[in-house]
C-alpha positions in Angstrom: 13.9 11.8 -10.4 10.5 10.7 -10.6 10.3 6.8 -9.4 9.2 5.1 -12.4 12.2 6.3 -14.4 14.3 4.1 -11.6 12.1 1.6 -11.6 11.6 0.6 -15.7 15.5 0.3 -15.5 15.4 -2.1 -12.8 12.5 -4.2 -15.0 15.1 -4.1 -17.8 17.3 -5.7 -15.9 16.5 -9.8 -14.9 14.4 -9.6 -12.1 13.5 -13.5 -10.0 9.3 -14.7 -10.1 9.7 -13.7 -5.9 11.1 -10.8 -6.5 8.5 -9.8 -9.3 5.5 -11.3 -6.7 6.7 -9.3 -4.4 6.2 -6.1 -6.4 2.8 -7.2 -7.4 2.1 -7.7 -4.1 2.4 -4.2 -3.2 0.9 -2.4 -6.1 -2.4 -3.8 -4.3 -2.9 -0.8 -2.6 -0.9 1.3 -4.5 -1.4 2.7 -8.3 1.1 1.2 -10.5 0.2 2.2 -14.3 -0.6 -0.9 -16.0 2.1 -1.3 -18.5 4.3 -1.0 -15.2 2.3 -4.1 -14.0 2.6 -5.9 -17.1 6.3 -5.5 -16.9 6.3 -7.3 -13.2 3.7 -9.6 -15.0 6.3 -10.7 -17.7 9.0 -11.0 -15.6 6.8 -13.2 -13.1 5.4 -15.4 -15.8 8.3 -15.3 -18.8 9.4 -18.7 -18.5 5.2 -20.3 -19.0 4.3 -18.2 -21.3 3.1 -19.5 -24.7 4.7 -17.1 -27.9 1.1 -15.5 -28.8 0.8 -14.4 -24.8 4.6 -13.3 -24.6 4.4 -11.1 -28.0 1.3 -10.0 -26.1 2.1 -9.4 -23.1 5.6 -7.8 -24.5 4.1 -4.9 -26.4 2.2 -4.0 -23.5 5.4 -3.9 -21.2 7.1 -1.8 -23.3 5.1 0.9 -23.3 6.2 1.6 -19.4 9.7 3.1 -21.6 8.2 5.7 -23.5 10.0 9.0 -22.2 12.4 6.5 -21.0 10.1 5.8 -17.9 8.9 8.9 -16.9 5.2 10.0 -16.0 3.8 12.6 -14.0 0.7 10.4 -12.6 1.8 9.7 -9.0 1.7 5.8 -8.4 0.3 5.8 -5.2 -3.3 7.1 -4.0 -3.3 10.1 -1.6 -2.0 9.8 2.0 -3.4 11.8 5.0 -0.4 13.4 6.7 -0.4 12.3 10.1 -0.4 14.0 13.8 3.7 14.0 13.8 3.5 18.0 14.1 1.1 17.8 17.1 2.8 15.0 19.0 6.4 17.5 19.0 4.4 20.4 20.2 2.5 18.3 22.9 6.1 16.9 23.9 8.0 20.1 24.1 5.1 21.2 26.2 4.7 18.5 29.0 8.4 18.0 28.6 8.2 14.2 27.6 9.3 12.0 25.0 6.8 11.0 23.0 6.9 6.9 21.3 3.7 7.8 18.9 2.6 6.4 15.7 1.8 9.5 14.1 0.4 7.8 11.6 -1.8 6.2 13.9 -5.3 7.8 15.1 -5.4 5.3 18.1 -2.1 5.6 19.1 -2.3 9.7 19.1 -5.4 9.3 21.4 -3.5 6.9 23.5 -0.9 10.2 24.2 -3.4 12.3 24.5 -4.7 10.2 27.2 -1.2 9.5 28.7 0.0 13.1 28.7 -3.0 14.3 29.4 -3.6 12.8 33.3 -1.3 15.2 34.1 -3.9 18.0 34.1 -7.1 15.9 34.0 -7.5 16.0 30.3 -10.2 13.6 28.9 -10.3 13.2 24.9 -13.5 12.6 25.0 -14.4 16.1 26.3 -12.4 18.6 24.8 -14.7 21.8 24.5 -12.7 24.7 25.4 -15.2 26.8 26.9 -17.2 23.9 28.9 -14.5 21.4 29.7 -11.7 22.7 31.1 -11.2 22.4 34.7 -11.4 26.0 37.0 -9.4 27.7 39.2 -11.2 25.7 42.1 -10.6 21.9 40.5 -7.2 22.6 39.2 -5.8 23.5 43.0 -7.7 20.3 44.0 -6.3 18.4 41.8 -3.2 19.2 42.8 -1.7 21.0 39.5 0.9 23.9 40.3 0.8 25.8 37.0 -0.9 29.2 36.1 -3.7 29.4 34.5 -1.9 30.6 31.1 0.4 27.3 31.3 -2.9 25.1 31.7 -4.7 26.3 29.0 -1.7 26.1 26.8 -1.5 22.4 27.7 -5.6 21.8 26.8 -5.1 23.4 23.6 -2.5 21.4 22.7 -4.2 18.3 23.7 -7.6 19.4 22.2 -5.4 20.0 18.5 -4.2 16.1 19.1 -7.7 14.9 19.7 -9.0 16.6 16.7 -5.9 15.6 14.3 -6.2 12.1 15.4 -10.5 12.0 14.7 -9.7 13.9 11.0 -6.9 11.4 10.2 -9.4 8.2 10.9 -11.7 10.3 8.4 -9.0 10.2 5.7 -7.3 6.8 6.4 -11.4 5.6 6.2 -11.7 7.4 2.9 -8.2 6.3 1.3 -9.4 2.9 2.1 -12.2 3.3 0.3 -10.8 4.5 -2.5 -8.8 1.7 -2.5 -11.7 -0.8 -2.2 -13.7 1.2 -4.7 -11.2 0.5 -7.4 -9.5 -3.1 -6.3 -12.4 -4.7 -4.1 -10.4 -6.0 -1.2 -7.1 -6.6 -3.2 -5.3 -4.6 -0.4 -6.1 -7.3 2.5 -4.6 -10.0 0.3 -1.5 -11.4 1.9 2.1 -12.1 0.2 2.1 -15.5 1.2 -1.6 -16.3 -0.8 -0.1 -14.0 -3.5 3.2 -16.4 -4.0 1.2 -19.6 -3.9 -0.6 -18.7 -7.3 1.0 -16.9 -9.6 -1.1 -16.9 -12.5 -3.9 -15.5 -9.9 -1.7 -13.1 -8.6 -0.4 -11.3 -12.0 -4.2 -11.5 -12.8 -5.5 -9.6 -9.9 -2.6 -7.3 -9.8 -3.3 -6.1 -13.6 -6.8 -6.2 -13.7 -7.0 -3.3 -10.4 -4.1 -1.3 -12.1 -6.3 -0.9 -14.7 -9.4 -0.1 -12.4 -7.5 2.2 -10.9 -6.7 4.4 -13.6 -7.9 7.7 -13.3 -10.9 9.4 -14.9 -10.3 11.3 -18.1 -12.6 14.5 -19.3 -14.4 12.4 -22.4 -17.9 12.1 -23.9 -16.8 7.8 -24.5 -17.5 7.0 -20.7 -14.4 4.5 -19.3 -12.7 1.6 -21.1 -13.3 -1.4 -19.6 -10.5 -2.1 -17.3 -11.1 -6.1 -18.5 -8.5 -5.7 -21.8 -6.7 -8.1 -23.7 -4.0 -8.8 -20.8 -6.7 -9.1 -18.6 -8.3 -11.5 -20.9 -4.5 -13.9 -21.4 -4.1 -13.6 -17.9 -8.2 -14.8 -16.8 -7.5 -17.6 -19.4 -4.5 -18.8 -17.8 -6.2 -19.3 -14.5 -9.2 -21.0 -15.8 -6.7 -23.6 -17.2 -5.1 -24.2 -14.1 -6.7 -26.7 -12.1 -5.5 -25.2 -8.6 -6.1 -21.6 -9.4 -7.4 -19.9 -6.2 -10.4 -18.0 -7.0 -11.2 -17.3 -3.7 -8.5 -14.5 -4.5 -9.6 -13.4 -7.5 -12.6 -13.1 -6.0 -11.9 -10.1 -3.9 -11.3 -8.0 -6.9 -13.1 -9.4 -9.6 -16.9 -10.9 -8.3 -18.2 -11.9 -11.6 -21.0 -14.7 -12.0 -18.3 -17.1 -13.8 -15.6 -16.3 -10.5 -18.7 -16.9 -7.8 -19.5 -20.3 -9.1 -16.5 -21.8 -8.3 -16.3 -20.7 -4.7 -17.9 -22.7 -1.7 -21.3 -21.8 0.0 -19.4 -20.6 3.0 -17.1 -18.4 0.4 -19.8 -16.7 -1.6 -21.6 -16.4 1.9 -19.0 -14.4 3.6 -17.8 -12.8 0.7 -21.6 -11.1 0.5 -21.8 -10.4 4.2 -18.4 -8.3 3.4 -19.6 -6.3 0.7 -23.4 -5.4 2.5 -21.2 -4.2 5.2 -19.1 -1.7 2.9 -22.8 -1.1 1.0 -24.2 -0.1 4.1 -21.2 2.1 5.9 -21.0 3.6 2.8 -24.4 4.6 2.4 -24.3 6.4 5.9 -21.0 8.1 4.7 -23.3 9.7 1.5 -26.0 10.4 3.7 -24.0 12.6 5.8 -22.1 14.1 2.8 -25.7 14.8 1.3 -27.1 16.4 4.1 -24.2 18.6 4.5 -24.5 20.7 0.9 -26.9 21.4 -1.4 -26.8 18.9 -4.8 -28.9 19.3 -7.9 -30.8 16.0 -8.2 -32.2 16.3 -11.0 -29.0 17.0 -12.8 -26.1 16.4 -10.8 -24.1 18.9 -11.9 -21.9 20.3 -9.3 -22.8 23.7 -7.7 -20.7 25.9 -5.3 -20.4 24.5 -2.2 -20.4 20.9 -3.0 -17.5 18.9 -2.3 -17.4 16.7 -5.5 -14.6 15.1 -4.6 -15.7 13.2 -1.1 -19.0 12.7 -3.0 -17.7 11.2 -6.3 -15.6 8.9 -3.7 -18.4 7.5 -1.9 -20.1 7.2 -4.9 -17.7 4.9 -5.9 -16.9 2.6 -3.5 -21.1 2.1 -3.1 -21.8 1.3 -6.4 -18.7 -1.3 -6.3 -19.8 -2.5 -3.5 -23.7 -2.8 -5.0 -22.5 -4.4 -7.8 -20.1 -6.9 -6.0 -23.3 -7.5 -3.4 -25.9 -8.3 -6.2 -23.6 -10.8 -8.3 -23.0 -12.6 -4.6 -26.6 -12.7 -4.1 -27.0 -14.2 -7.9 -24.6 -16.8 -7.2 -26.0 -17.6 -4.3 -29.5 -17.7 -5.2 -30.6 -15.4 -3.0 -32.1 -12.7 -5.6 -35.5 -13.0 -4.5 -34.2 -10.7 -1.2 -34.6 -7.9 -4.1 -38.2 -8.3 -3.8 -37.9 -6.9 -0.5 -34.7 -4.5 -0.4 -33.4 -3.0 -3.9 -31.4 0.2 -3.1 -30.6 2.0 -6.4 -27.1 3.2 -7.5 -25.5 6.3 -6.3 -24.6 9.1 -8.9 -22.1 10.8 -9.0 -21.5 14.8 -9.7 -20.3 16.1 -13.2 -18.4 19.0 -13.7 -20.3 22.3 -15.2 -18.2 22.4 -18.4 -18.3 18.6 -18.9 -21.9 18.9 -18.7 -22.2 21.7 -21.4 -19.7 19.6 -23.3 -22.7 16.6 -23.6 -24.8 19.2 -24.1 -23.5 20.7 -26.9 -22.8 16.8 -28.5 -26.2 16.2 -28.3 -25.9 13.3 -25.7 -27.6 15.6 -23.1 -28.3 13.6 -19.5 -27.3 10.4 -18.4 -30.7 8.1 -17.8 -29.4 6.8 -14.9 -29.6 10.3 -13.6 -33.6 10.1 -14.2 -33.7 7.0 -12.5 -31.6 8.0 -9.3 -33.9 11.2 -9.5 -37.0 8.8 -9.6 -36.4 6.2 -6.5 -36.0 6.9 -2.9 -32.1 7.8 -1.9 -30.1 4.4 -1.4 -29.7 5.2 2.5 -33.0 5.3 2.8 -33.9 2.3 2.0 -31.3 1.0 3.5 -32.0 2.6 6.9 -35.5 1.0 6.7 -37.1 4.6 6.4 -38.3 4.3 2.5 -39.4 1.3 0.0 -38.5 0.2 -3.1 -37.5 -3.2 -4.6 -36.2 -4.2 -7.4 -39.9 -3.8 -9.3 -40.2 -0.2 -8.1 -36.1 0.6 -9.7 -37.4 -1.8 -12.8 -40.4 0.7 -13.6 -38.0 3.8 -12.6 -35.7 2.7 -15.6 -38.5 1.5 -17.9 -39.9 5.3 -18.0 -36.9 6.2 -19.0 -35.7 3.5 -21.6 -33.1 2.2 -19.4 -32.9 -1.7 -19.4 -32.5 -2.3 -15.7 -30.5 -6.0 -16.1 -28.3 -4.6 -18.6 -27.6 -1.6 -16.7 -26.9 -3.6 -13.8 -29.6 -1.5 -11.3 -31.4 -4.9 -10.8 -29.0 -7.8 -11.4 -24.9 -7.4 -12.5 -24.6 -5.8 -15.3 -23.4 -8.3 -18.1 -20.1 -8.1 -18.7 -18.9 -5.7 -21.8 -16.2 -6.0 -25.1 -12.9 -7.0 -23.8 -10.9 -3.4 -23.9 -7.8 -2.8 -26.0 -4.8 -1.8 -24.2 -3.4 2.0 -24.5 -0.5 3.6 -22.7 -1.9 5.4 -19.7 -2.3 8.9 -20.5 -0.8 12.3 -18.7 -3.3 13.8 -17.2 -4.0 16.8 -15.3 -7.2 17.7 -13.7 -8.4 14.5 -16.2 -7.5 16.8 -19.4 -5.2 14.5 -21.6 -2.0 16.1 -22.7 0.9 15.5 -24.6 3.7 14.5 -22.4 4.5 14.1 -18.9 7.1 17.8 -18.6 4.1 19.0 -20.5 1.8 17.8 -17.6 3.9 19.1 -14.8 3.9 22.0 -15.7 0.4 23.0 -16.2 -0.5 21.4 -13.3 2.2 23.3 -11.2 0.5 26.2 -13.1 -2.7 25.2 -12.0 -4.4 24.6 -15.5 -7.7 23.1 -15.6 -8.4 23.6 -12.1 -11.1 26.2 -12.6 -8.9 28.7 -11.2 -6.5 31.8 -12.9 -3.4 30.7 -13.9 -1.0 31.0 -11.0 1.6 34.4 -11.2 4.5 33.6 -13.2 3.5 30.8 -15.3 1.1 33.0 -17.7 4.3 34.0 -20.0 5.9 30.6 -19.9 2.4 28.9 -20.8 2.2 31.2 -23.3 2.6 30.6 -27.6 5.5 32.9 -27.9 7.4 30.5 -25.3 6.9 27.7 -27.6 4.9 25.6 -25.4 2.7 23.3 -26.9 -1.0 22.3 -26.5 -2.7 19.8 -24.8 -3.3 17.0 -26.7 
């Protein structure tokens, strides 16, 4: 049984404000559907409400039922699985027993190392061909195995090593996901969540809603900043104690920086130059590695859109977040000497056609990537531009720089109507989530042949029906 169909029982039920908090609290770094959030939301705030925000608030919440609670969108983002396979093979062979945190990249290194005196082993040299020890250092060293046994053992070792270096990659990249849809709403702690409520349901909702997932559609997103959004934000600009230092971390609008401190907006800038700039390396690296279509941005084989699209992400949250700190703090004139554009992100080939055929054709902000030096560039120190050189980029194209936030935050947009969260698979809406299984088990969308088996069942005659 999928969790959520537990779970919207549970909210039926009457569920305590700590309890609720608690919840909230750790759909941070998770990816609650909104409506789910809103149900945590009503139980949090039921007994303050006014009756416009609880009818409100109460439609929304209800729509975590439909199908009596069942989805097929996952409510959590993507976690690397961990070294727990290597750590049993490298205890069976030096006959130990391991205490690891698999789950851990320092702690599988910390084995590694352990384990590893026994026969010299040195993580950070684990070339099979140039590091091993010979014939010659092993007798001096005093190990009484064959040469078979000790190779075995550096193999073992070496596979550790190299798990435990790709597993920071993807616990660095999860956390960027993270970051590039809630800010730093995963580092907030309980006890700041339970102090403000009205803060907490705010921030909680509003990231839900970032973090829904892209759908295939000519309309570009909805803004994540909806009607609950808007009842909730209202609520905390009422209260005279509201901690916007909080709100802050997901939500760094112009209105939110002025009422933080100095030292707040200060450090709060410092943190997101420092995700602007590790992120920038990240997308150099991933850009150096393929071959991208500038110009266009269309994915071509090879490219892994994915990774790319990630990074892409979490820079141009970070950009954003790191030009309204520098408005608040009036420190825009920096731009004058350091502007590094947005990052774009790839589109899929038949997305692309799709616009084509619409007549909406190319993105500008494609022409002005393709016009200005590449971000990490300019961040490295190795190529110009300020915020006059992205100004005339956009101008040639007719894109109003403010407005689309390359040169100051982009003003804020309509305040979005709520919608259920739709099934999707491979961002294709369908109809229902058993609809969605299905032809994602099947492997529709994926721009690959329906897998063997599922062809017939897929079919008309089986009385399937269509996406949506």
């Amino acid at each position: 049984m999928p969790r959520d169909v537990g779970f919207v029982m549970i909210t039926r039920m009457v569920i305590g404000r700590d309890k609720a908090l608690v919840e909230l609290h750790r759909s941070l770094g998770a990816r609650y559907r909104p409506e789910v959030v809103a149900q945590l939301v009503w139980h949090c705030l039921k007994g303050d409400l006014r009756r416009a925000e609880r009818s409100l608030l109460a439609g929304v919440a209800e729509a975590a039922g439909r199908w009596d609670g069942l989805s097929s969108m996952t409510e959590d983002f993507a976690r690397p699985v961990g070294g727990s396979r290597q750590v049993a093979a490298t205890s069976r062979l030096f006959d130990v027993t391991a205490k690891v945190d698999a789950d851990a990249p320092s702690s599988l290194v910390a084995f590694a190392e352990s384990v590893g005196a026994e026969i010299r082993f040195d993580p950070e040299h684990t070339n099979f061909l140039a590091d091993r020890l010979n014939r010659q250092q092993r007798t001096s060293a005093g190990m009484d195995i064959s040469k078979r046994q000790y190779n075995r053992r550096f193999r073992a070792l070496r596979r550790l090593t190299a798990k435990a270096e790709k597993l920071a990659g993807e616990l660095n990249k999860r956390q960027l996901t993270v970051q590039a849809r809630a800010g730093f709403a995963a580092e907030l702690t309980l006890d700041r969540f339970r102090a403000d409520p009205d803060a907490a349901c705010f921030v909680a909702y509003y990231t839900a809603k970032r973090k829904l997932r892209r759908e295939f559609t000519l309309s570009g997103r909805d803004n994540p900043f909806d009607e609950i959004a808007e009842l909730l934000f209202a609520r905390c600009r009422e209260n005279g104690d509201t901690d916007w230092w909080m709100i802050a971390q997901v939500y760094a609008t112009p209105e939110v920086l002025d009422r933080l401190t100095d030292e707040q907006r200060g450090l709060l800038l410092g943190r997101w130059f420092a995700v602007l700039r590790a992120t920038a390396e990240m997308l150099e690296k991933a850009w150096e590695s393929s071959e991208f279509d500038r110009e266009r941005m269309v994915v071509r084989q090879g490219n892994d859109s994915s990774t790319w699209n990630l990074l892409c992400g979490a820079y141009n949250t970070a950009r954003a977040a790191w030009l309204s700190c520098l408005t608040a703090s009036g420190a825009r004139d920096l731009l004058d000497t350091v502007c590094p554009g947005k990052a774009m992100m790839l589109i899929a080939g038949d997305l692309a056609a799709w616009h084509s055929v619409s007549g909406s054709g190319l993105h500008p902000d494609t022409r002005v990537w393709a016009a200005l030096p590449l971000p990490w560039e300019v961040l490295a120190g190795r190529a110009d531009c300020t915020a006059s050189d992205v100004a005339a980029a956009c101008e040639s194209v007719g894109v109003d720089p403010v407005r689309a936030g390359w040169t100051a935050p982009k003003p804020p947009g309509q305040v979005g109507t709520f919608r259920p969260t739709p099934e999707l698979v491979h961002g294709v809406t369908v109809a229902d989530p058993v609809w969605a299984m299905l032809l994602r088990s099947a492997g529709a969308f994926s721009g690959k042949p329906i897998k063997a088996g599922y062809v017939a069942e897929l079919s008309p005659q089986s009385g399937g029906h269509p996406p949506s």
